[in-house]
C-alpha positions in Angstrom: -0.9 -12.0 9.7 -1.8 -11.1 6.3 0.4 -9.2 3.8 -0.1 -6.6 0.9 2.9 -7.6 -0.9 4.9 -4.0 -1.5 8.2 -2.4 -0.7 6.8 0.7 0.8 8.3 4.2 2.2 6.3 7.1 4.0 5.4 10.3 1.7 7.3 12.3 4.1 10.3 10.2 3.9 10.5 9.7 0.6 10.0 13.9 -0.6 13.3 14.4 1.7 15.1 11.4 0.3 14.6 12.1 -3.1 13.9 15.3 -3.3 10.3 14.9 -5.2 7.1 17.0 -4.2 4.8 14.8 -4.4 0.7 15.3 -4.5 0.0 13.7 -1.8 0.5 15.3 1.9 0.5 11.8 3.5 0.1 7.9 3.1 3.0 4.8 1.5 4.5 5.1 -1.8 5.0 1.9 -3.5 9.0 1.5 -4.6 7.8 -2.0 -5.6 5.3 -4.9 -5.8 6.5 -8.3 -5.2 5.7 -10.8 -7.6 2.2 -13.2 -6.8 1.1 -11.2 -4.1 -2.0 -9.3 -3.1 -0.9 -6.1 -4.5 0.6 -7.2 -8.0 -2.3 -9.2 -8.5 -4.5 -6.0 -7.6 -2.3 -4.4 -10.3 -0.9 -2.2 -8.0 2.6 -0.2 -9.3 5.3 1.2 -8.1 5.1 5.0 -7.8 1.1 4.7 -6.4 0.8 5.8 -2.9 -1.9 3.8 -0.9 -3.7 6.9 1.1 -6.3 4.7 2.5 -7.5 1.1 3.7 -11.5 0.6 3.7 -11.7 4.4 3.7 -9.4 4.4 6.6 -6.5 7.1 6.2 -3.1 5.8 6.2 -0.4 8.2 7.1 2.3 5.8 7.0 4.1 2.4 6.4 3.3 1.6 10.4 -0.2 2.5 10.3 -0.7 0.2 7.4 0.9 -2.3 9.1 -1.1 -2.0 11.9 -4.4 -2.3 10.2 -3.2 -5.6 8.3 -4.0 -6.9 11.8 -7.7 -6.6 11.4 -8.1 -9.0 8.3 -7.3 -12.8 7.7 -6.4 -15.1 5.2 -8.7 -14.4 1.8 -10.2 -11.1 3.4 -11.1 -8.8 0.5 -10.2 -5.0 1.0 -10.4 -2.0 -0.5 -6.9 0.2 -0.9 -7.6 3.1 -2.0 -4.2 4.7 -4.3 -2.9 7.8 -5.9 -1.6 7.1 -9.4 -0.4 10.2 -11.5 -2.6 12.5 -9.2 -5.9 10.5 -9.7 -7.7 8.2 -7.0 -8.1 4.6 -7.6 -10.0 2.2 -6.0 -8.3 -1.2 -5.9 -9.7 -4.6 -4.3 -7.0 -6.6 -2.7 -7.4 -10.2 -1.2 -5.0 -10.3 1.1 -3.3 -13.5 1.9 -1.6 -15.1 5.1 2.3 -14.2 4.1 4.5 -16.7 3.0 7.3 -17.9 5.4 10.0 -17.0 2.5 9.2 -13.7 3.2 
């Protein structure tokens, strides 16, 4: 399987656990990007929540999971993020994830 690269928690989740209203009503905020990988290298940050795949919603960490399983090795994608209330389209290449992981 392929990997994005992110320490990730549901929307949901992480409003209760922190106590933080965020903008968006659903998708994965990103608590951090892991160095080399698809998303740092996409410039992904922490604090953007992904709210889409290929225009696909994503509601939460398992759903994005889920839809890693449709791409391989040196697939290009489009993520589409929240970052301080404005949508951003990033293109990840998403790579086969390394065994250290």
């Amino acid at each position: 399987t392929v990997y994005v690269g992110i320490t990730g928690i549901d929307v949901e989740t992480y409003e209760m656990g922190y106590g933080i209203d965020l903008i968006a009503d659903y998708g994965v905020v990103i608590i951090e990007t892991m160095k080399n990988s698809p998303a740092s290298e996409a410039g992904m940050q922490p604090n953007d929540v992904v709210i889409a795949i290929d225009g696909k919603k994503i509601e939460d960490m398992s759903e994005l999971k889920r839809k890693l399983y449709d791409y391989k090795d040196g697939d290009k994608s489009e993520f589409t993020i929240l970052r301080n209330g404005e949508e951003l389209k990033l293109t990840l290449t998403l790579k086969t994830k390394p065994e250290n992981l």
